[in-house]
N, C-alpha and C positions, 0 to 999 in steps of 0.2 A: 771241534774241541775233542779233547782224549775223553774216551766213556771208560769207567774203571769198573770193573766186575768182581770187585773182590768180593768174598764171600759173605752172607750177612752174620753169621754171626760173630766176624769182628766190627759189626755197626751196633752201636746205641739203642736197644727199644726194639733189637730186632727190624730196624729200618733195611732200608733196600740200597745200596750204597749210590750216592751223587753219578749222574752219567755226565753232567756238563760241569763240573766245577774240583777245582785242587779241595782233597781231603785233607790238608795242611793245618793242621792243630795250633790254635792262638788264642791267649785268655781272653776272654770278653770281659771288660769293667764289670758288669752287673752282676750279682750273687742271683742264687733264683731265688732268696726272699724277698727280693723286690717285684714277683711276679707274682699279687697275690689271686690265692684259690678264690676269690670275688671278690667283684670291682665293690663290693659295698665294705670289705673292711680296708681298700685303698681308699676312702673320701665318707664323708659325713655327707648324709641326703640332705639335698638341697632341693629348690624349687626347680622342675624341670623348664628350661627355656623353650621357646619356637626353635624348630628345625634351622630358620630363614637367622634368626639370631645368632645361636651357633655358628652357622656358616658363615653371617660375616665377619662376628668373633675373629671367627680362626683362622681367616684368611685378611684379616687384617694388620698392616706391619707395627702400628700403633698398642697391638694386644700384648701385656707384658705374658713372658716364657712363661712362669707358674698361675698366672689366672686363665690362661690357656689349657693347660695340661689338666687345670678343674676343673674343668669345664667340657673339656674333653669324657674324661672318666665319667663324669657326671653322665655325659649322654650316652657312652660306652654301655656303663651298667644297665640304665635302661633297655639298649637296644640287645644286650647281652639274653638280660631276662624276658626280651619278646621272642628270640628264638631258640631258648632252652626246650622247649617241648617240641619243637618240628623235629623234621627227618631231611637227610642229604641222600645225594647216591654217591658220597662218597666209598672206599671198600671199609669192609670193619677192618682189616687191619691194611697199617700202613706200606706194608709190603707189596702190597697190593697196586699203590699208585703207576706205574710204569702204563701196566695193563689197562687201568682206568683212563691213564689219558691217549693213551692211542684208539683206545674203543671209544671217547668220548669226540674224539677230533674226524675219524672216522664216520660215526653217527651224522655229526654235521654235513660233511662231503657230501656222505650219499642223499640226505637230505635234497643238501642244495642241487646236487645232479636232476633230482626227483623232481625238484620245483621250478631248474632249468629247461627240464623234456616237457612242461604244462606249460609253457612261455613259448616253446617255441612249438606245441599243436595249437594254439592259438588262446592259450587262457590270458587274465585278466590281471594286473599287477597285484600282488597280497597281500602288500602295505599301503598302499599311497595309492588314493582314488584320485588325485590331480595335483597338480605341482604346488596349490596351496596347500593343501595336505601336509606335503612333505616340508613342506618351508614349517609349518604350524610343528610338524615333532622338532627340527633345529632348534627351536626356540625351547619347547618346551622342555626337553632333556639337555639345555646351558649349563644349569646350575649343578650338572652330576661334570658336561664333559669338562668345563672351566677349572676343573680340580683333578683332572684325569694324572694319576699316578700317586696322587696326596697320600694315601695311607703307606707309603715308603719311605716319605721326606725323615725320617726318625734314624733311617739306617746309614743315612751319609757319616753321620757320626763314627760309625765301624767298618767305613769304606774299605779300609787295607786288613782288616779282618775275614780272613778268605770263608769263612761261614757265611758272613755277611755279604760277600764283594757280589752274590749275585744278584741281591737282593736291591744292593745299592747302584749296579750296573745298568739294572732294570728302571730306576726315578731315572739315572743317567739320561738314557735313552726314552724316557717322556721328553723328556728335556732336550731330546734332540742333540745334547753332549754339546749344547749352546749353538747348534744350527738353527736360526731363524726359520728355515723351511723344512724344519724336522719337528719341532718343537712343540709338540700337541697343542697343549693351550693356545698358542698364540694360532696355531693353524686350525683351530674350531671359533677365536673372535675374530681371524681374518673373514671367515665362513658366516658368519653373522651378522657380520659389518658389509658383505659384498651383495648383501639380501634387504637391505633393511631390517632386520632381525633386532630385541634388543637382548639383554641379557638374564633376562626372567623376572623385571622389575614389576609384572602384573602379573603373577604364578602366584599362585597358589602355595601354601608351607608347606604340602607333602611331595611337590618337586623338588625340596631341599633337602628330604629327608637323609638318601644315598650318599649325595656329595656332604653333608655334614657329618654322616658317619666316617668317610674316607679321612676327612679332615683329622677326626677326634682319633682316629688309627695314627696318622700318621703324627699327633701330639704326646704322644703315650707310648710308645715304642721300649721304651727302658718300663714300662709295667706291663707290657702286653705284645708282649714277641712271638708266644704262640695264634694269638689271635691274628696278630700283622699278618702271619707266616700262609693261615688258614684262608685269610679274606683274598690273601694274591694269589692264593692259590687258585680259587674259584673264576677271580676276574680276568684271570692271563689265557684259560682254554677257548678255544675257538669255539664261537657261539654260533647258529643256525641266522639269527636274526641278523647279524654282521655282516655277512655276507649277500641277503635278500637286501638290506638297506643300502650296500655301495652300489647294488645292481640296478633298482629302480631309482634311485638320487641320480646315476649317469645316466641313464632311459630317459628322465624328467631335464636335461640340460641342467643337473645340478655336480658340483665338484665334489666327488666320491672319496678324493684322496685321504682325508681323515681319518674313512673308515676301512680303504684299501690298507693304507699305512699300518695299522690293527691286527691284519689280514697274516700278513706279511712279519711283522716282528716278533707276534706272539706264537710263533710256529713250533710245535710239539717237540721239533727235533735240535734245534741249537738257539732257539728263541727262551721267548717268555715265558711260555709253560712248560718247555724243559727246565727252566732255573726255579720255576716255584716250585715243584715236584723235588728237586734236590736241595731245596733250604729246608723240606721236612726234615731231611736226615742227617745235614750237615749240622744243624741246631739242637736237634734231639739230647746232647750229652750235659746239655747246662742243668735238664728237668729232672732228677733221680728217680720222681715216678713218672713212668713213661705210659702206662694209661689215660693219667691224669693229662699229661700231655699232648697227648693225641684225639683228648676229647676235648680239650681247648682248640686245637687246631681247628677241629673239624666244629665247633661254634663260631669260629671265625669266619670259616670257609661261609656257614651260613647268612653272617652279616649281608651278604652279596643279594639276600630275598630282600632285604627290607627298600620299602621307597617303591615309588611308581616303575616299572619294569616298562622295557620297549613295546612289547604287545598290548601292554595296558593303555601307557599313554597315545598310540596309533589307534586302538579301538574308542579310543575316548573322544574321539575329532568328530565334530559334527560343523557344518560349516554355517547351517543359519545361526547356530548359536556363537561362533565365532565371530559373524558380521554385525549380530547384535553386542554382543562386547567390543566390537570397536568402535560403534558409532555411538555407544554409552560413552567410553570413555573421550569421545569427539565431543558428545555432547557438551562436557565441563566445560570444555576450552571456547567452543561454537555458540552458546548462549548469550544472546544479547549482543553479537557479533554482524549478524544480518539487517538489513533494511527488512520495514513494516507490508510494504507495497504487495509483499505477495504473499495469500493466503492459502492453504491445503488444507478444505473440510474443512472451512468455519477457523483455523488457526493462522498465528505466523510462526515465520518458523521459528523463531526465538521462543513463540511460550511451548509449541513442541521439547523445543531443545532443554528447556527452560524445567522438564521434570523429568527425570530418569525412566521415571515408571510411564513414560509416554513415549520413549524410543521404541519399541519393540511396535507399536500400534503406529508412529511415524513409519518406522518402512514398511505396513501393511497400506498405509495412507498413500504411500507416492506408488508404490504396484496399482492402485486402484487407481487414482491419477493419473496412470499412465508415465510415470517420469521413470521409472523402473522399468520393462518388459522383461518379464523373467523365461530364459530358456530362449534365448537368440543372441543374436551379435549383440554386443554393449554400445555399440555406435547407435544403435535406436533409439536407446535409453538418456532420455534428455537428463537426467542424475548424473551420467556416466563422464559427458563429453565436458564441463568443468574441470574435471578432475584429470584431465591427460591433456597432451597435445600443446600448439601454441596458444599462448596469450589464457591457457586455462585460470580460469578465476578462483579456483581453491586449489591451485598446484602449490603443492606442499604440505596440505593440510594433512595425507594420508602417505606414511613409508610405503617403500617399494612391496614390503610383504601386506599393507592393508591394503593396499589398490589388486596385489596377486588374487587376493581372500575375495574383494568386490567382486572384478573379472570373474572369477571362477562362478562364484555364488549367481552371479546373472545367468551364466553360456548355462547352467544347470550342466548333464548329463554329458554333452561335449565335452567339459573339460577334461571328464576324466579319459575320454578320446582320446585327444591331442596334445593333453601337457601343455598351452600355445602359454607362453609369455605375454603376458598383459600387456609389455612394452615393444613387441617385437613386431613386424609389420602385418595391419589387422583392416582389412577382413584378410586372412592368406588369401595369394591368388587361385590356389587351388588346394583342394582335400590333402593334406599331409601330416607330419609327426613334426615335435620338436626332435632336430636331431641331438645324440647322445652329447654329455659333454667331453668326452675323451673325441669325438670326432668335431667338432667346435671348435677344438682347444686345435687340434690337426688343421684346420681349415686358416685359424686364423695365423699360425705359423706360417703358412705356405705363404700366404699374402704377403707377410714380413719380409719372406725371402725372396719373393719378387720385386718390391718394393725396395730393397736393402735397406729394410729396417733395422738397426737396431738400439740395443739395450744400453744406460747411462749409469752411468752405472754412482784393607785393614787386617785386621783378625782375623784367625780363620772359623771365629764363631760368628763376626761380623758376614764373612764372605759367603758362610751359609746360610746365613738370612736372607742374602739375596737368592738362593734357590728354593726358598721358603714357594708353598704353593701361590700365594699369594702376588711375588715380587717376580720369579722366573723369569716368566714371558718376557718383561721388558727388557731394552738395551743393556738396563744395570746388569739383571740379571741371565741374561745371556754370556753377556762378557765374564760374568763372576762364574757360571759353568764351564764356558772353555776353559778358565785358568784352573779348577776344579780337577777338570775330567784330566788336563795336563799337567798335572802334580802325581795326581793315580797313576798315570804312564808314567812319566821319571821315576816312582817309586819302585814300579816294575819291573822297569828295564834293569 
């Protein structure tokens, strides 16, 4: 795209002028009295909801537009005033951003160079101690990626507004511009569903916190444009932890594409974070005080702290305590499900199962029984062999990701060795790695190709409901993006 260098003091506020988008002047509907100096004289306080409510509020298609938009604000304000007192490294003035993002895109690289030369003298992976690990963060950052682009859905509205167009090019392109195998959302439940994974339905409320803010951004957009502008701002630079997580997720035989895909669109120079750097300045002329403006941006920007962050939720993994959450939650279903015949320590296992506060001391009960051996092959382990293989007598009882969590949690120290797949052929015949999945993916091609396998292959406020964060992903909403993204072209051309 053309970068324009015109001088700044024909910009707004002293901005830096757009390097990736037409300076092409066009009213915006909205006065800037509808953008008020706080979210508390837009809405009367109300009772603050769960994170987990919110989010499915507002990503649900049943929720009407204006009990949305309250509810939205409602949460905005709050989380407005948790991070009015922090600090950013954004620059103090806005002029500044150019240099900001290429030092901050920079920073990462060498980083990640740093953390590539300790991988290959032989150090130790820096997120994901074994492939249940990493399955366990999928799940637990669902409820942030399942809404991945939401605080933008507001700009479709000023699509052909060339202030706006980058802004709105950018949901576009979450959306995959209606490519099924583009399409964020749908390519983090495809990722979810190919694991066993569910969608955060035993999370905790402050995993919803993120993805409810992005929601209530992207319901509010006509009251909070500066904020919108601030929060994509923050979200679209290339992150350190991005790039560490596509790289052990493919090491672990897991599909990295999601967060390669990230890698790649949000790129400094004709991407994501060149466009959110140029909607500082392209927007700047709606605000008369440009101060004021620039300190709403950069609160927005801040929205981006709130909510469990990727380093938190990866340090938070502990895996005995994982296995005892899943066999609690087995427990509900498993009570009074068993025959009496067989006792452990004086019990059966129904009156085990039978009290919650007695799961934790049941797997202490079967390691001492021997039906567990912790820290060897799980084939020893008479608990084990039920649960896998033919004719297993509780196949089904546990997803693909609680039998990963078992696996792991028995082999102990191994797993984080080997990465080895719980389902994949066990004992190996010999000492080796899970290979990567980008060489997986290669191996199982080539076989195809031997084989000669292949492949088989309303309104327009209605038709943006379908690109609502909520509806996207599916067929409807697919189909209603393409016709979308190709209105935007005819109008173009």
């Amino acid at each position: 795209m053309d970068h324009d260098n015109t001088s700044l003091q024909n910009h707004p506020a002293g901005l830096a002028s757009p390097r990736c988008a037409s300076t092409t002047r066009q009213a915006y509907p909205c006065s800037d009295d509808r953008y008020p100096a706080s979210i508390g004289s837009a809405i009367a306080r109300e009772p603050a909801a769960s994170f987990r409510a919110v989010y499915e509020e507002l990503t649900s298609r049943d929720t009407p537009r204006l009990q949305a938009q309250r509810r939205a604000l409602a949460l905005l304000r709050d989380a407005l005033d948790a991070v009015a007192g922090t600090t950013d490294d954004l620059p103090a003035d806005p002029q500044g951003l150019d240099d900001w993002m290429a030092a901050s895109a920079k920073k990462a690289t060498r980083a990640y160079q740093d953390y590539l030369a300790q991988r290959r003298a032989g150090g130790p992976r820096r997120f994901f101690a074994s492939r249940a690990h990493a399955l366990y963060f999928l799940q637990a950052v669902a409820p942030t990626k399942l809404v991945d682009g939401s605080w933008l859905f507001g700009c479709l509205r000023h699509a052909r507004d060339p202030r706006m167009a980058g802004l709105a090019q950018t949901y576009l392109e979450e959306l995959g511009n209606g490519d099924e195998t583009k399409n964020h959302v749908l390519l983090y439940r495809q990722l979810l569903q190919s694991h066993g994974l569910n969608e955060g339905a035993h999370l905790a409320d402050d995993h919803f916190e993120q993805g409810a803010v992005q929601l209530a951004l992207g319901h509010t957009t006509e009251q909070m444009l500066p904020e919108v502008i601030g929060f994509n701002l923050g979200y679209e630079q290339l992150p350190l932890h991005l790039l560490i997580t596509a790289y052990e997720l493919n090491e672990l035989g897991l599909d990295p594409y999601y967060f390669t895909l990230h890698v790649t669109v949000d790129n400094a120079d004709s991407g994501h974070a060149c466009k959110a750097v140029d909607a500082v300045a392209l927007n700047a002329s709606r605000f008369p005080d440009a101060g004021r403006y620039w300190e709403r941006v950069r609160r927005g920007y801040r929205l981006n702290d709130l909510g469990l962050g990727t380093t938190s939720i990866i340090s938070g993994f502990d895996i005995g305590t994982e296995v005892l959450r899943i066999f609690t939650a087995k427990a509900v279903a498993g009570a009074g499900a068993h025959s009496d015949y067989c006792r452990i320590e004086g019990r059966t296992v129904n009156q085990w199962l039978g009290d919650p506060a007695l799961i934790g001391e049941f797997q202490q009960a079967l390691v001492r029984k021997g039906w567990i051996v912790p820290e060897s092959d799980p084939g020893q382990s008479r608990f084990w062999r039920p649960l896998v293989g033919d004719r297993a007598e509780m196949f089904g009882v546990f997803s693909d990701y609680e039998l990963q969590v078992i696996f792991d949690w028995i082999r102990g120290p191994q797993a984080a060795a080997d990465g080895h797949r719980y389902d994949a052929p066990w004992p190996a015949p010999r000492p080796t790695r899970t290979p990567t999945f980008r060489a997986a993916q290669r191996l199982q091609e080539a076989r195809k190709a031997r084989a000669g396998d292949s492949d088989t292959g309303g309104s327009d406020a209605d038709g943006q409901a379908l690109l609502a964060p909520g509806a996207h992903w599916t067929p409807q909403g697919l189909e209603a993006t393409r016709s979308f993204v190709a209105g935007i072209r005819g109008a173009q051309a």
